[in-house]
N, C-alpha and C positions, 0 to 999 in steps of 0.2 A: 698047613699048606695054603688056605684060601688066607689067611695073614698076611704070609711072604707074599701072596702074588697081590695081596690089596696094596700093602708095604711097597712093590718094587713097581706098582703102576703111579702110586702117588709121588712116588721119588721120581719119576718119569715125568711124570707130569708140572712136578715142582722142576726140572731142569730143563723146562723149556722155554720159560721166561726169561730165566737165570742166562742162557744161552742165546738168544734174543737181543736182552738188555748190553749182554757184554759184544753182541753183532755191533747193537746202536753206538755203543761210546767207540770202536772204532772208527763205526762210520762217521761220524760224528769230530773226527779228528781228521779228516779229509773234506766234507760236506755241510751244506747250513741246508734247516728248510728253506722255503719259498717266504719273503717276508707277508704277513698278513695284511698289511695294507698296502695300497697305493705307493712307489716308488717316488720320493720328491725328490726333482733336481734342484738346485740351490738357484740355476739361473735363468731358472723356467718352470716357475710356481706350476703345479699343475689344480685346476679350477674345475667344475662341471661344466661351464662354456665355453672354456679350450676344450675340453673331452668331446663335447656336443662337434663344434666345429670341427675339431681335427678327424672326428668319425669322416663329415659329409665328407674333406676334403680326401680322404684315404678313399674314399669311393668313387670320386667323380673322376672319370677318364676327362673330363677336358680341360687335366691339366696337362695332359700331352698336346704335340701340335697336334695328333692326326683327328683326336676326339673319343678315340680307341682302347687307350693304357691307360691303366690306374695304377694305384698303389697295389690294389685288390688284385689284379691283374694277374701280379706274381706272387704275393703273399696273402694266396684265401685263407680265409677263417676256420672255411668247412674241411678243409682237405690238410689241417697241421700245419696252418699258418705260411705255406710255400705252395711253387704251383706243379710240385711232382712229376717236374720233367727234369731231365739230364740239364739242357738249359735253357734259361729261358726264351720267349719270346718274343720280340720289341717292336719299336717302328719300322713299316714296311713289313715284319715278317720276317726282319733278320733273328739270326738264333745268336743269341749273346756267348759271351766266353767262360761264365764259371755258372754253377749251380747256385740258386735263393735258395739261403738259406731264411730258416724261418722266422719269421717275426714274433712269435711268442714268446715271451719273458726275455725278448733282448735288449730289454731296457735294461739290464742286470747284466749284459758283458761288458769288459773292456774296453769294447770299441766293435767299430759296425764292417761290414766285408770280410771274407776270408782275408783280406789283407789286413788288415785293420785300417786302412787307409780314411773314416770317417772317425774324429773321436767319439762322436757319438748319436743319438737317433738325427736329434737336429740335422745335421751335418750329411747324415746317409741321407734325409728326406729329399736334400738337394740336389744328391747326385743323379739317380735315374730320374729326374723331370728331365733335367739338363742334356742327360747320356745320347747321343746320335742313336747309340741301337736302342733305347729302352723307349723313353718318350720324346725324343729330340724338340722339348720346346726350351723355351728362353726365360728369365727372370721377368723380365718386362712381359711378355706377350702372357704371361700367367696370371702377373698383376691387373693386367689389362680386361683379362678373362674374369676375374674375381668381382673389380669395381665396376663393370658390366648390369652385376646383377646385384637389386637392392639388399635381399634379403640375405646376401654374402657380407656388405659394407657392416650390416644392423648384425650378423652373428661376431664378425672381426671385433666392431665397439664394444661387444658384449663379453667377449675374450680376452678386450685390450683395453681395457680405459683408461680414462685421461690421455692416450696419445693419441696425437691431433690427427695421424696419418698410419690407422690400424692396418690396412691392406698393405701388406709390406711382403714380400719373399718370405724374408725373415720369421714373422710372424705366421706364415702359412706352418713352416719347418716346423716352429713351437708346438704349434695347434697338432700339427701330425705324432710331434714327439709326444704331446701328451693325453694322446689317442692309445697310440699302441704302450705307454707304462700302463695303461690297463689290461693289456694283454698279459695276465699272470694265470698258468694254469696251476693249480695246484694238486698235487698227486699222489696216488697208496704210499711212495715214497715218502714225502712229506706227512704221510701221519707215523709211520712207524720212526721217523727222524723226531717228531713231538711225544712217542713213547707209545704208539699203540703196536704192541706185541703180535697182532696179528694182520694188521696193513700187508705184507706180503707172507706169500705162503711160504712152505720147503725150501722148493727149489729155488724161487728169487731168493731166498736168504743165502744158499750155497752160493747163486750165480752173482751175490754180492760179496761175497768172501773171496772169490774167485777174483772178481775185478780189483780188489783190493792187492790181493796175495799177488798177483801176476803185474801189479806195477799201472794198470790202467792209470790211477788214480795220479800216475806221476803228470799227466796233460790234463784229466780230465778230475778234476777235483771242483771244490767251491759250490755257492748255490746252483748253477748251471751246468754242472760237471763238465765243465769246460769253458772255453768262451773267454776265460781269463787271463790266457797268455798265448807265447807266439813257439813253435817248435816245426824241426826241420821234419817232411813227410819221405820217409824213408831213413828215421837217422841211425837204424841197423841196415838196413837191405831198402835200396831204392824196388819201389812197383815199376811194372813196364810200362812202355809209355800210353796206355791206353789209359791206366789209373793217373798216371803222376807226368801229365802231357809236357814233353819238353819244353816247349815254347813259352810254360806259364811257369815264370818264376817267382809269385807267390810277393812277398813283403820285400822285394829287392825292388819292384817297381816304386817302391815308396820309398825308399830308405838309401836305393843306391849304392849299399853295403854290400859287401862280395859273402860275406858271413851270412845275410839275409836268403840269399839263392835258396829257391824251393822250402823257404819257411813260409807257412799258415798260423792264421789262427785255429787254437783247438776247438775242433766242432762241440757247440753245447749240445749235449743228449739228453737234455728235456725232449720229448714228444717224441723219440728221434724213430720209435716203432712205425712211427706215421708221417713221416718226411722222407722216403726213399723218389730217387737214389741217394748215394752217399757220395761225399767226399765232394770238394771241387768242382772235380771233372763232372761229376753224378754218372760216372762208368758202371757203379755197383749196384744193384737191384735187390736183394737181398741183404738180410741185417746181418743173418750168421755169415756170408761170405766177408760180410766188414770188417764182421770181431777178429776173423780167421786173415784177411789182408794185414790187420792191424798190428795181430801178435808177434808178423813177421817180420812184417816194415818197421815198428819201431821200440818194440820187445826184445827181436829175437829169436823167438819160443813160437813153435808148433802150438795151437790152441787146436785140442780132440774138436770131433765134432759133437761131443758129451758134454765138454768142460763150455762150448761153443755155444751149445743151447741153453746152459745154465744161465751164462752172462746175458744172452738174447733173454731168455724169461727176467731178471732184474731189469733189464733194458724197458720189460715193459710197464715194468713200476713208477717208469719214469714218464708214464704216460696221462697227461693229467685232466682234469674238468674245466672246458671255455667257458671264460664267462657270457652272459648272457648278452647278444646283441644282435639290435634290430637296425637293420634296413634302411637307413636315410632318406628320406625325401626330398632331391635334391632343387634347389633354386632353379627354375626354369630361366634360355636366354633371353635376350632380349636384342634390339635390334644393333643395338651398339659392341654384344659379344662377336669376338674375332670370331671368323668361319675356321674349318680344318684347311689348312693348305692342302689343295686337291693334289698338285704335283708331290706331294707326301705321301697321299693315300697311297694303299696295294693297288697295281693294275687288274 
């Protein structure tokens, strides 16, 4: 007796790897880990003094007109790389029209906004300085702000050399793009995707079979499980218009396509435990209510509130370790830096 039952716990024991292993190579047929280094773009070498500079300038609000909004602004570090509201906050106090989503490891999507309307960080860097509601300043009055202060000109030369005229727009976007391809977390996910059997427990293992077997994986695949393409939000059953707000029709604004209407890009769920609310609109406050919107809208399928919590537990696999950083000490002004346009301020 004491044989059979040593026999049938080693056999137990030996099929739990076995069962594991054979979890990984599917996953692993839909998902990459996180790469281990640094992301390099081909047309924006990333440096340690673009990293350095693109930190300050991700932190200094003035590069908004009011002197108010940063990068930081919407996308903290501490809080899962977004700023945890429905949406955001801008110049004056206006409330913007989609949910930030987060800056972590989005060096690694497609393309930047739920629209994808940026191809890429560069590109997105530009648009909230510029945006009326976020930091409504100008290319010139940013440039202006930069070459103001010496020890901005001495980090740009230091980011840029050899050209004759480093303080550029341009080169501000670079320095920002290769600020946040640092931003890579890497997570329990990603080790049990390098082969450690025990990176998630039970139940993530179920609530990864789950997301697999139910189709998730058809939007939200790749190193980001998501992020990498574009599909319609509601293509079984449109959400009410609290979730899936009329008015915002998504990559039609970009594209002009009647086929575009209410297509997004698929939200990455890296970190996504810790970037609620959800969705665009950020109507949903709750992960398991996501999974369970999700199932409906573009599944199909009823998701229990069993099978609900299983995917939410893997969801949290996806939650990963920031890298390490400190605090910029930014370039003080000087007398030649533009002031905040008063008539901008909040009254």
């Amino acid at each position: 007796m004491k044989d059979l039952l040593t026999t049938g716990l080693l056999t137990t024991a030996m099929s739990l790897p076995a069962a594991a292993q054979d979890l990984r190579q599917i996953a692993l047929d839909y998902f990459e880990p996180l790469p281990s280094t640094i992301p390099q773009m081909e047309d924006n070498r990333v440096t340690p003094e673009k990293i350095e500079l693109g930190k300050a300038l991700f932190f200094d609000p003035r590069l908004s007109a009011s002197g108010v909004f940063s990068c930081y602004s919407c996308h903290n570090l501490t809080t899962g790389g977004d700023d945890n509201l429905e949406t955001s906050i801008g110049h004056g106090w206006q409330k913007g029209p989609r949910n930030a989503p987060t800056v972590l490891n989005a060096v690694l999507n497609i393309a930047q906004f739920w629209d994808g309307r940026a191809e890429d960080l560069k590109a997105q860097a530009k648009g909230p300085v510029q945006a009326g509601v976020e930091m409504a300043n100008t290319p010139e009055n940013v440039v202006a702000t930069l070459n103001s202060m010496q020890q901005y000109r001495d980090w740009f030369a230091e980011a840029f050399p050899g050209e004759a005229d480093a303080v550029t727009f341009d080169n501000m976007a670079r320095a920002i793009e290769a600020f946040e391809a640092t931003l890579i977390t890497p997570a329990p996910f990603d080790a049990f995707l390098n082969g450690d059997d025990m990176a998630l427990d039970d139940t993530q293992k179920e609530g990864l079979q789950l997301f697999v077997d139910k189709g998730c994986v058809s939007c939200h695949s790749g190193v980001n499980l998501g992020g990498n393409g574009y599909y319609p939000f509601g293509l079984v059953e449109k959400p009410g218009a609290d979730i899936l707000p009329e008015g915002d029709k998504g990559r039609y604004a970009v594209t002009e396509t009647a086929i575009d209407e209410y297509v997004f890009r698929a939200a990455p769920l890296r970190n996504i435990a810790v970037t609620a609310p959800y969705f665009h609109s950020g109507q949903v406050w709750d992960l398991k209510t996501a999974v369970q919107v999700m199932g409906v809208a573009q599944l199909g399928q009823e998701v229990s509130d069993e099978e609900a919590d299983k995917i939410v537990a893997f969801m949290h696999s996806l939650t990963g370790e920031m890298p390490e950083i400190t605090t910029p000490v930014l370039p003080a002004e000087t007398a030649s830096t533009p002031r905040p346009t008063a008539e901008l301020l909040p009254q």
